[in-house]
Each structure stands twice: as structure tokens, then as C-alpha cells.
VEXDORO-403871 format. One line per 10 residues: number of its first residue (from 1); for each residue x, y, z of C-alpha. Coordinates in Angstrom, 3 decimals, padded with zeros to 6 digits, always signed. Example, Ala and Ser with C-alpha at 12.3 -4.5 7.8 and 13.67 -1.06 7.14 Angstrom:
<pts>
1 = +012.300 -004.500 +007.800 ~ +013.670 -001.060 +007.140
</pts>
This chain:
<pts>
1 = -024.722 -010.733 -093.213 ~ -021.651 -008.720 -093.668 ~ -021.014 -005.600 -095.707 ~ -019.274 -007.574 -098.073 ~ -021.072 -010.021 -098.937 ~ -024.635 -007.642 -099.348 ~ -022.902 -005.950 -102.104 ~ -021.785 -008.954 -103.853 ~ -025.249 -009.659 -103.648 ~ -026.111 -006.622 -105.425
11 = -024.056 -007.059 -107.623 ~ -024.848 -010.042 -108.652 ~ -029.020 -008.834 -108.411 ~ -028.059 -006.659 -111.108 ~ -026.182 -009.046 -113.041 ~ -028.940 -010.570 -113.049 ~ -031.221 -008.165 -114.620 ~ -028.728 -007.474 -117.366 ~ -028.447 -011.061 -118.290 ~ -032.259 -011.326 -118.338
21 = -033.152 -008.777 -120.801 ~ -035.012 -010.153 -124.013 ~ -035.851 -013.432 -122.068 ~ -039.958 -014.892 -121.638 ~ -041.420 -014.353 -118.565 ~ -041.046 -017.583 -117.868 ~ -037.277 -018.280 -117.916 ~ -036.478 -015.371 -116.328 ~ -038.796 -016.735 -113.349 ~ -036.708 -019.909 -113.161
31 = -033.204 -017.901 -113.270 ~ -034.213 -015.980 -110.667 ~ -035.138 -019.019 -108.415 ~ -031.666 -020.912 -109.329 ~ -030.238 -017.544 -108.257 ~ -031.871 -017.465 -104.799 ~ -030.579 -021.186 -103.676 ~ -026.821 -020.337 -104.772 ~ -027.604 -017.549 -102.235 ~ -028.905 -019.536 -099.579
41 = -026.523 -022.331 -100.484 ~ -023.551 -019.063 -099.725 ~ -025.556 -018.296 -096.358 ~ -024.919 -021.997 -095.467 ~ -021.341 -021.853 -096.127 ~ -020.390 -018.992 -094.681 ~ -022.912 -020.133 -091.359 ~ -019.853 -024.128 -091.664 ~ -017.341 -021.575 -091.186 ~ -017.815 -020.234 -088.491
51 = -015.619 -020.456 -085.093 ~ -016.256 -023.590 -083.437 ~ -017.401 -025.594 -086.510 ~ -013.198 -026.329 -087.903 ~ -012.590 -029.679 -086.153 ~ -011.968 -032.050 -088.891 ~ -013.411 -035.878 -088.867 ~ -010.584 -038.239 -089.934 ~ -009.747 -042.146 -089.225 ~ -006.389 -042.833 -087.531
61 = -004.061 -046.306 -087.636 ~ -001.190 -046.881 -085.405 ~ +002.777 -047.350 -086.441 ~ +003.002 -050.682 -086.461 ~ +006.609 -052.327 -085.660 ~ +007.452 -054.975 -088.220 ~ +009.943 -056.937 -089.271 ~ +010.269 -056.471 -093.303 ~ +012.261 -058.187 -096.069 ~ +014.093 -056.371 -099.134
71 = +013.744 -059.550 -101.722 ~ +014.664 -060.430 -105.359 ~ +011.535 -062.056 -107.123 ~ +012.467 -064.125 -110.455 ~ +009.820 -066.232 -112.107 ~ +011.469 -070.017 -113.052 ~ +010.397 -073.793 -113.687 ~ +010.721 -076.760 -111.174 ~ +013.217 -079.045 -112.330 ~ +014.579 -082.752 -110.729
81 = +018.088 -082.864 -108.921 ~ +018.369 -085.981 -110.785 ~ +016.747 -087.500 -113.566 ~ +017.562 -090.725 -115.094 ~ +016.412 -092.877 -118.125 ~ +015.833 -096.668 -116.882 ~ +017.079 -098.376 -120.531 ~ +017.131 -102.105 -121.331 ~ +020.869 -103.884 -121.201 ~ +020.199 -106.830 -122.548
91 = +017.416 -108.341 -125.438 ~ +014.228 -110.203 -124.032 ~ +010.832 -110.705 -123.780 ~ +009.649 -108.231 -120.541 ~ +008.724 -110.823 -117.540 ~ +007.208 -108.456 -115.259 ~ +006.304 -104.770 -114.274 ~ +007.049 -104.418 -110.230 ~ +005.849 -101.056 -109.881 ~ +003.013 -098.599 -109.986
101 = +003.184 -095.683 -112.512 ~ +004.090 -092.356 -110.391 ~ +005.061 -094.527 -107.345 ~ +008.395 -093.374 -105.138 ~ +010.875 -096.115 -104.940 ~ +013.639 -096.732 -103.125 ~ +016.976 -097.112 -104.437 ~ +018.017 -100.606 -105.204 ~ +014.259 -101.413 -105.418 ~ +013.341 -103.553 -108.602
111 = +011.057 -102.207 -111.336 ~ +011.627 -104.886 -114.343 ~ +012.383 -108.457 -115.352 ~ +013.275 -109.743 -118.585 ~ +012.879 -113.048 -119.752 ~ +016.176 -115.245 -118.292 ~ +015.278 -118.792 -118.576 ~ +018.197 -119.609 -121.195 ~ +020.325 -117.754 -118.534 ~ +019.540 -119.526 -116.069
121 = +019.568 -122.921 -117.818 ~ +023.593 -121.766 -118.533 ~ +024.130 -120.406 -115.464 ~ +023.007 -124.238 -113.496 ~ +025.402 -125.757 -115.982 ~ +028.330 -123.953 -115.135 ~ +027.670 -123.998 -111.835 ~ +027.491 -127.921 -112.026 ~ +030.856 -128.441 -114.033 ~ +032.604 -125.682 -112.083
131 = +031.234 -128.037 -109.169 ~ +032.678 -131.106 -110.631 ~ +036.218 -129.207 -111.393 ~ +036.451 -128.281 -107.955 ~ +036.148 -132.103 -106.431 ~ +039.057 -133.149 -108.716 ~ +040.872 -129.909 -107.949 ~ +040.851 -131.286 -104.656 ~ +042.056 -134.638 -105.196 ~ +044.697 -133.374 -107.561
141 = +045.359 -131.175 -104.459 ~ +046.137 -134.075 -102.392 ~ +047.682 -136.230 -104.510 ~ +050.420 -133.643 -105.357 ~ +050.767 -133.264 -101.909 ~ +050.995 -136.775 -101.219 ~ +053.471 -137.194 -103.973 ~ +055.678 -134.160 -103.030 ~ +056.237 -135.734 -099.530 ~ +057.003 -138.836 -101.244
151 = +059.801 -137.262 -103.270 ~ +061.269 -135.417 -100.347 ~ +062.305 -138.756 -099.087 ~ +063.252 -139.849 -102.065 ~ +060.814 -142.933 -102.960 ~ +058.767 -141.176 -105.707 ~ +060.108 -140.291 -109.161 ~ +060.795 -137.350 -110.776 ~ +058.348 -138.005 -113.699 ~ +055.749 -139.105 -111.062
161 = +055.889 -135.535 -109.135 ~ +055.818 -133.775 -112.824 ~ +052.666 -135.668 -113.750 ~ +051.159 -134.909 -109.946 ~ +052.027 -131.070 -109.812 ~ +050.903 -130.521 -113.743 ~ +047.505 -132.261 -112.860 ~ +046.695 -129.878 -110.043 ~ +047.910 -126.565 -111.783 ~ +045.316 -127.301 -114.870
171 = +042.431 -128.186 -112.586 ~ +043.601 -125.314 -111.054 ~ +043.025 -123.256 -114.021 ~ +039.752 -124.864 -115.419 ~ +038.595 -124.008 -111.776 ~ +039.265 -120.420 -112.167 ~ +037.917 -120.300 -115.717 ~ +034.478 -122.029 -115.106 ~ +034.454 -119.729 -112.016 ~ +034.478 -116.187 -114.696
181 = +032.230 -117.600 -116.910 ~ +029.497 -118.329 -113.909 ~ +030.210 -115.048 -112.945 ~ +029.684 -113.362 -116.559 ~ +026.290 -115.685 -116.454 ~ +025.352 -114.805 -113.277 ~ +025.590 -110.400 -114.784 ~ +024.035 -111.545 -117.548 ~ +020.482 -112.605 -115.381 ~ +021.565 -109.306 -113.313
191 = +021.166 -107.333 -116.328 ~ +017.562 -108.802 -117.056 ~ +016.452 -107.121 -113.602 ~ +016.041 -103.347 -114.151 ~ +016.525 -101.743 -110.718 ~ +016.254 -097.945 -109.373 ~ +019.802 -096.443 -109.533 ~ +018.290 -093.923 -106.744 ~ +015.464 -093.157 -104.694 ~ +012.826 -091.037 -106.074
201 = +009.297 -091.116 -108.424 ~ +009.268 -093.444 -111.403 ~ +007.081 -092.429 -114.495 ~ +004.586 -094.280 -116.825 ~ +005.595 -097.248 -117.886 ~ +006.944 -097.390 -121.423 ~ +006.216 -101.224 -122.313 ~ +004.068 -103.986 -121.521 ~ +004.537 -107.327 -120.265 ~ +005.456 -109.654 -122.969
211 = +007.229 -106.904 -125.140 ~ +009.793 -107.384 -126.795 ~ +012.964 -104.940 -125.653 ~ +016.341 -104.529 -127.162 ~ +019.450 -102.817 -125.935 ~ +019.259 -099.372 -124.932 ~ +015.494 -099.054 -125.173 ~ +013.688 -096.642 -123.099 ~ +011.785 -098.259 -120.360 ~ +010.709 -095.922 -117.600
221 = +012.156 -092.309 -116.190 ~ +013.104 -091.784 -112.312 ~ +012.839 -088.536 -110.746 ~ +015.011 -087.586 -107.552 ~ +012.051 -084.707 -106.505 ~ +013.059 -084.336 -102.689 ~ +014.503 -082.024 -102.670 ~ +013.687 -080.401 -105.790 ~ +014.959 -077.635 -107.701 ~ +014.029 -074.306 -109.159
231 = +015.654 -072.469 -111.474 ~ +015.143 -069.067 -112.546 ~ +017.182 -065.544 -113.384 ~ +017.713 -062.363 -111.763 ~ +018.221 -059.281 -113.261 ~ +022.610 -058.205 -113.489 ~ +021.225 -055.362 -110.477 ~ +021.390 -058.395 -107.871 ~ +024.883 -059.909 -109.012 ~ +026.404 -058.018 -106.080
241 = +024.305 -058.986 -103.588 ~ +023.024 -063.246 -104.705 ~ +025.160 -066.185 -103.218 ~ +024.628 -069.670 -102.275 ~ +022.601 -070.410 -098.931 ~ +020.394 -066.928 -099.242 ~ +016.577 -067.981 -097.881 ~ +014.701 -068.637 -100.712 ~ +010.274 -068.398 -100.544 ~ +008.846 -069.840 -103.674
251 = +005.398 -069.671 -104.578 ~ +003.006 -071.774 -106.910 ~ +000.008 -071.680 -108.617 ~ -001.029 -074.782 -108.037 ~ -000.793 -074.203 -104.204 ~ -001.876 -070.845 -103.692 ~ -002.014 -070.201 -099.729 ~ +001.173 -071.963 -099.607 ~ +005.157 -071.150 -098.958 ~ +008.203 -073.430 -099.638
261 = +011.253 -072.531 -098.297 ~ +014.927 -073.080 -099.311 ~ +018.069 -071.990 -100.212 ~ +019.872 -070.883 -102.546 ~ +022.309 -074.075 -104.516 ~ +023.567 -072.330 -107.075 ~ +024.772 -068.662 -108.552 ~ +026.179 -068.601 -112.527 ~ +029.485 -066.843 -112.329 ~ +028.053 -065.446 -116.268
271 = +025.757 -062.759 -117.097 ~ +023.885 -063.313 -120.079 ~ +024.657 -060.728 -122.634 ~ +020.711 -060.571 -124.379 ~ +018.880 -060.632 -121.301 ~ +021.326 -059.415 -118.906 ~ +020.546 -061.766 -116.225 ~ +021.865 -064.647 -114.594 ~ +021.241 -068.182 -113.874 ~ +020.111 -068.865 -110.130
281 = +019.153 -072.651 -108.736 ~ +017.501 -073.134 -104.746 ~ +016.525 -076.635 -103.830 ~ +013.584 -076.706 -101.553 ~ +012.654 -079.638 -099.754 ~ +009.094 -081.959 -101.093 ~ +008.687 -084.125 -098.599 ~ +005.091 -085.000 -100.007 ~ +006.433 -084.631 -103.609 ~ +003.941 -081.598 -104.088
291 = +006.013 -079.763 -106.768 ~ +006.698 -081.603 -109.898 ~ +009.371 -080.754 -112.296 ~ +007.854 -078.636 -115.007 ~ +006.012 -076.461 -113.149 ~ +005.799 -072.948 -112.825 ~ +007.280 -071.219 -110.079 ~ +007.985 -067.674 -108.820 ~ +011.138 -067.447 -106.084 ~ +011.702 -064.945 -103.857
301 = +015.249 -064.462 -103.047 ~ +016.261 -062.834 -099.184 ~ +018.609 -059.987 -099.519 ~ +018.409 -058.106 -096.233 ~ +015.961 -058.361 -093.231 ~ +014.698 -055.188 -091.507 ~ +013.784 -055.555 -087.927 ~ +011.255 -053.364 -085.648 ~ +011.033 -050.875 -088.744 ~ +007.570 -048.429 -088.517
311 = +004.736 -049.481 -091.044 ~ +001.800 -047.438 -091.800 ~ -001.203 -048.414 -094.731 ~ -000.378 -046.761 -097.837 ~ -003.279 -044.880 -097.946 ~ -001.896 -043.091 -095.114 ~ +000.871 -040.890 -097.432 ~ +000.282 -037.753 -098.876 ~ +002.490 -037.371 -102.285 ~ +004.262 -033.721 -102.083
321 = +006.331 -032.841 -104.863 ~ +009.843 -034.547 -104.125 ~ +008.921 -036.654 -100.898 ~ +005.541 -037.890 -098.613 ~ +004.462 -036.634 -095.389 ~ +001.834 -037.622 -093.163 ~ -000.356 -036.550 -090.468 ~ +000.342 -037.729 -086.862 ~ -002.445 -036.878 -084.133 ~ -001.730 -036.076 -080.925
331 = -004.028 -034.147 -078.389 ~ -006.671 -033.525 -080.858 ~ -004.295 -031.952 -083.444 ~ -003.316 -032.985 -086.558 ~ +000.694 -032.229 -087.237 ~ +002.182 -033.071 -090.588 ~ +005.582 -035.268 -090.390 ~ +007.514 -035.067 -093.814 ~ +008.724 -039.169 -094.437 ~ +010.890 -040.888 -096.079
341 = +009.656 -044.215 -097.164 ~ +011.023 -047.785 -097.877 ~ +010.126 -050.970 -098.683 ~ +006.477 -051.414 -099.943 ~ +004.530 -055.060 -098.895 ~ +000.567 -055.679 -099.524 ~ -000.454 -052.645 -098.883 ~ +001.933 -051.194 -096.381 ~ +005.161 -049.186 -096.624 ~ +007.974 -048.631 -094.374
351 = +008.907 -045.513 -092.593 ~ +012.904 -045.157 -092.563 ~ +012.777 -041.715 -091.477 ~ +010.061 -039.240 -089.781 ~ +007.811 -041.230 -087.423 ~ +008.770 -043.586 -085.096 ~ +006.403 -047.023 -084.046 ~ +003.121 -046.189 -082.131 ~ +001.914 -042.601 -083.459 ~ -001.488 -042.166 -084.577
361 = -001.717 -041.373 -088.384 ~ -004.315 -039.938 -090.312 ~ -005.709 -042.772 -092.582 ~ -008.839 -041.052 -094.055 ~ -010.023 -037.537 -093.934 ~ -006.187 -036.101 -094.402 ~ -006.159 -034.456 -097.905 ~ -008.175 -031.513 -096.739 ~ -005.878 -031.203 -093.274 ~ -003.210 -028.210 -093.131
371 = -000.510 -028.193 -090.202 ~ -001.837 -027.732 -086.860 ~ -005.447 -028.412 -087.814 ~ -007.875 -029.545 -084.908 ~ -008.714 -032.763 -085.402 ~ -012.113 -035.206 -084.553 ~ -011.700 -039.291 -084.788 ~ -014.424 -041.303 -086.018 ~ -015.643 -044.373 -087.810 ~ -014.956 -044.936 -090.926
381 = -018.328 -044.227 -092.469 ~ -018.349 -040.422 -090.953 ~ -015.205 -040.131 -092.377 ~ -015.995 -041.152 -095.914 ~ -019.580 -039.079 -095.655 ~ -017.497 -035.907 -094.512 ~ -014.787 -036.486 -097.422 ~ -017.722 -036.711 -099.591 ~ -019.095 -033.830 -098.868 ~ -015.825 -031.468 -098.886
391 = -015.369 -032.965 -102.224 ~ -018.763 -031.793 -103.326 ~ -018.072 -028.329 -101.549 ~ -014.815 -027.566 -103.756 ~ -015.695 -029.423 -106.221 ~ -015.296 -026.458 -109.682 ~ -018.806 -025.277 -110.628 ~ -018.075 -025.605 -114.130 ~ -017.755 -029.754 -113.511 ~ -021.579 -029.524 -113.518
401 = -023.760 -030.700 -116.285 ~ -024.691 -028.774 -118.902 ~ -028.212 -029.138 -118.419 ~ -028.673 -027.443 -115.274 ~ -028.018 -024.194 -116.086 ~ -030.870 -022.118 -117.388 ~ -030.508 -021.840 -121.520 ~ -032.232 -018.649 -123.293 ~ -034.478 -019.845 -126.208 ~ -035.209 -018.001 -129.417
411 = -038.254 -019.427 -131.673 ~ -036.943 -019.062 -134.893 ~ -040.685 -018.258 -136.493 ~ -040.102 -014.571 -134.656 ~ -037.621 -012.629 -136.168 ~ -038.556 -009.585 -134.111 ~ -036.931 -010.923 -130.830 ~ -033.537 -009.750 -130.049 ~ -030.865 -012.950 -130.301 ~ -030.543 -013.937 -126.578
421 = -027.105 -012.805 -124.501 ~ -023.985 -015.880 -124.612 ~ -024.822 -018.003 -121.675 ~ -022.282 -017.276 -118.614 ~ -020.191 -020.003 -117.518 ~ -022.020 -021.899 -113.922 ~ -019.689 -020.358 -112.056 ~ -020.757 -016.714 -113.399 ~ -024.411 -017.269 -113.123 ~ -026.319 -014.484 -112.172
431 = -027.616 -014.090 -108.608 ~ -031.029 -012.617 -107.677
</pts>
């Protein structure tokens, strides 16, 4: 043992002694064995420390090369690019329902009939006297001509031709009249046949067959939903940097392990003054009609893409006062490499400066490494056994309970005994 360390022994054998004056037999017994193991436990120590015994286990990762991407993330709802009301133009009983409730339609495709019997009874009316009109429109037709030839070789007369040509221009014009009102008739039934004004997903039915409907009642709502839309805001920061067509990832939690992709459709020129953010829209395609409009979304907008940039686990820094280093290994030795970092992504963060793609870095094992340090790799479970026990090694005495230090005891029935000495702190206790 060296010179040193036999006097502090002393020393502390006569602390001990002091500190053990008015005690029973019996406790000063049991300080002087807690003395002896912090002795032996010293002997043990000083025995780790010696040369040959510094190589330090640690766990290493590689630099990984990675592409990374600096995003905007604003939480928004799902919304339809177009959304229309399917309302009743005309009164009438409903006839029939031609679709199923949440069904995708196709534009043009017909959803409702109304009651058009009356309309149709009209409509087969004017049709037949617009029929009739027409067969003496042409015989009027031919007589004028007839008559008009005539009179160009002078053998009809004058009030013959007038009668002739007035004939055929009335017919004329009862032809054209009947004609408008078939074709108002013929809207009229159109209007009793409620039809998709654009291909998408049609609601719940609002009505039954055999209501009753008037104008302008609400029958059914159609949803354009592919693509569909998400809205959301980004804080004023981004203004500078958001514009229409940026790559868009949005995320739901109704589909958890899935990604939708899109674009960006829309950027408000305005920032709002309470919130200071602004309005963003990105349409993302729903082939299967997946997202429905009123759900929760959260968008993550593209601003720049880093390519073949170093990434190393997180656990991997070591926090210095203004900046993070780590610990490369290279021929056994462990060298520290002050960093500057970048983007952070589950668990990883970028390298922009300090280590370059392939080093090995100290994972585990590194906050008891200094500069130059030999190092040993190994599992994980040395590693974490060997942190352990450093930890337990510097670990401050006075961290350990109370109730293991040896406590002096005065029966207050004997007045006689001299009051026991202050205990000493754990890391003051006496050595034999």
C-alpha cells in the first residue's frame, strides 16, 4: 500500500477512536466493522486503477447517410373540393330513390323522380296538336306555293295569293308556339328527375318515397372527395418559404401506418392578425374515398430536402455548454469531435458539421470517456452493467440512506452518560 494512503488510514483509525468515545461496546463493534469494508472497498479501487485495467467498454453505431426533410407540420380538417345540396325544383309526390346512401355516382347519373304523370299527360297533348299543326303547315306550305306560281303567270288573283300566303304564315306561327310550350313541358318532367351535377359520394337520403317535396327542399348532399382537400395554418415564420405545388405528407388517425401525399393548392396572401398564421389548402388524391371531409388531419408541408447528410441516434450527443460533441472510435481510441447538429427525426439528428458518414460513434458507455481514452466494444448488456457500476463508483456518499450509517444511542433513564458526539456526514465516517 503506499505511504499515502497508510497514513490516511491512521488517520482515519484515530478518527475513529475519537468519534467512539462514550459509545456501548456494542456499537462501537459495528463502527469499527463498517470502517474495515470502506477500507477494503479503497484497496479495491485503488487495485481498478491500476495500469492495464483503463480500457473503457462502450457500444458504437455507424454515420449513417440519409436523405432528411426540413418540414412545416400544421394540424387541419378534411374538407370536399365541392359540395353541393341536391334541392327539389318542382312540387310532387317523390316516385323513386335510385341510389344507395354513401354510394359514388357519376355525374349525370339519376338519384330522384318526382311524380310527373300530369306532365306527361300535357306533354302527349302538345305533342299531338303540335303534330296536327305541322300536317296543315304543310299543306298551307304547298298551297301558297301552288298559288304563288299561279300568280306569276297571272291566272290567280290577288285576294287568292293574300288568303294563301296569310294561311301559311299563322300555321307557321301556331307551329312554332306549340313547339315552346312542348319544350317548357318537356323541362318541366326534366325537373322531376334529380340528377348528380358531378361525380362524387352522395349522402343519406333526406326523404322517403311517397313524400311530399316542395321547391327548394333539401333532398340529398354530393361530395366531390377525389381529390380531397385539407386545410390547415402555418405559423407567419413559413410565409417566406410556403407556395403552391410544395409536397405535402398528411397523416390521420384513423389510418395510422399510413401516408397521403399531395400538394400544395392554395397559400392566403393574409396573415391573420390574432393568431398570426395563415390559411394553407393541399388536395391529395382518395382514390378509395378513405378520408372523409370532417376529419382530422395533421399535414406536413416540404420546405427543403437534404441529401447524403450524416445521422447518428440521439443518444449518441454529449450536451457541452454552447454546442454537442461526440466520440468517434478509431483504432481502439476514443476521440471527441465537437458537432454541430441539424434537423432532428424519430430519434436521430443530423450532423451538418464535425463527422462525416461512416465513423464509429460512441452510443453507450461515453459520459465517463475523456479525449484520447482507450476504448473496448461490446454488447450492449456489458455496456449498461459497466455504466452501472461507474455510476455506483462516483455516485456522492452522502446519496446513501440514512439508515446505514451507525447512529449513537443515549437511554434517556441514565443521566450519567455523556450526550453522544453529532454524527459525521457518510462521507466523513470514521475508518478503523
Amino acid at each position: 500500500m503506499p505511504e499515502g494512503s497508510a497514513d490516511q488510514n491512521r488517520l482515519r483509525s484515530t478518527g475513529a477512536r475519537r468519534h467512539t468515545r462514550g459509545l456501548p461496546g456494542g456499537a462501537r463493534a459495528v463502527l469499527v466493522l463498517v470502517a474495515a469494508s470502506v477500507i477494503v472497498g479503497c484497496r479495491d479501487d485503488e487495485a481498478g486503477d491500476a495500469p492495464g485495467n483503463n480500457t473503457q467498454p462502450v457500444t458504437t453505431v455507424t454515420a449513417q447517410a440519409r436523405t432528411l426533410r426540413e418540414t412545416a407540420t400544421g394540424i387541419g380538417s378534411l374538407q370536399a373540393v365541392e359540395r353541393v345540396e341536391l334541392r327539389a325544383e318542382r312540387q310532387g309526390l317523390v316516385r323513386e330513390i335510385l341510389f344507395e346512401e354513401g354510394q359514388r355516382v357519376a355525374e349525370g347519373e339519376l338519384l330522384f323522380r318526382l311524380d310527373d304523370e300530369q306532365l306527361q299527360q300535357r306533354r302527349a297533348a302538345q305533342a299531338a296538336a303540335l303534330e296536327a299543326t305541322q300536317a296543315d303547315l304543310t299543306n298551307a306550305r304547298w298551297n301558297f306555293d301552288r298559288i304563288r306560281r299561279l300568280r306569276e303567270e297571272g291566272v290567280a288573283a290577288a285576294e287568292e295569293f293574300k288568303n294563301a300566303r296569310d294561311r301559311y304564315q299563322s300555321l307557321s306561327a301556331e307551329v312554332d308556339e306549340l313547339s315552346a310550350r312542348l319544350e317548357l313541358v318537356k323541362e318541366q318532367i326534366d325537373d322531376t328527375r334529380i340528377r348528380a351535377p358531378l361525380a362524387g359520394r352522395v349522402t343519406e337520403h333526406l326523404v322517403d318515397v311517397g313524400d311530399f317535396v316542395d321547391v327548394g327542399d333539401h333532398l340529398a348532399t354530393l361530395y366531390r372527395i377525389d381529390p380531397i382537400e385539407l386545410a390547415f395554418s402555418l405559423a407567419e415564420r413559413f410565409a417566406g418559404r410556403i407556395e403552391t405545388g410544395q409536397p405535402v405528407t398528411a397523416t390521420s388517425p384513423a389510418f395510422p401506418d399510413e401516408r397521403f401525399e399531395g400538394r400544395l393548392s392554395f397559400v392566403s396572401p393574409v396573415v391573420d392578425e390574432a393568431s398570426r398564421e395563415f390559411r394553407v389548402k393541399a388536395r391529395l388524391p382518395n382514390p378509395d374515398g378513405q378520408l372523409k371531409p370532417g376529419a382530422f388531419a395533421t399535414a406536413h408541408v416540404t420546405l427543403a430536402t437534404r441529401t447524403d447528410r450524416p445521422v447518428v441516434p440521439e443518444e449518441c450527443l454529449v450536451s457541452l455548454r454552447q454546442t454537442y460533441a461526440v466520440f468517434a472510435v478509431a483504432d481502439g481510441v476514443a476521440h471527441r469531435r465537437d458537432v454541430t447538429i441539424g434537423l432532428r427525426q424519430a430519434g436521430l439528428v443530423e450532423i451538418r458539421a464535425g463527422l462525416e458518414p461512416g465513423a464509429q460513434v460512441v452510443r453507450t458507455g461515453h459520459m465517463r470517456l475523456t479525449d484520447g481514452d482507450a476504448v473496448r466494444v461490446v454488447d450492449g448488456d456489458e455496456a449498461q452493467s459497466s455504466a452501472a457500476t461507474w455510476s455506483a463508483a462516483t455516485r456522492p456518499a452522502a446519496t446513501q440512506p440514512a439508515a446505514t450509517q451507525p447512529v449513537a444511542t443515549q437511554p434517556a433513564s441514565d443521566p450519567a452518560t455523556p450526550p453522544a458526539e453529532p454524527d459525521l456526514p457518510a462521507s466523513e465516517a470514521p475508518d478503523a
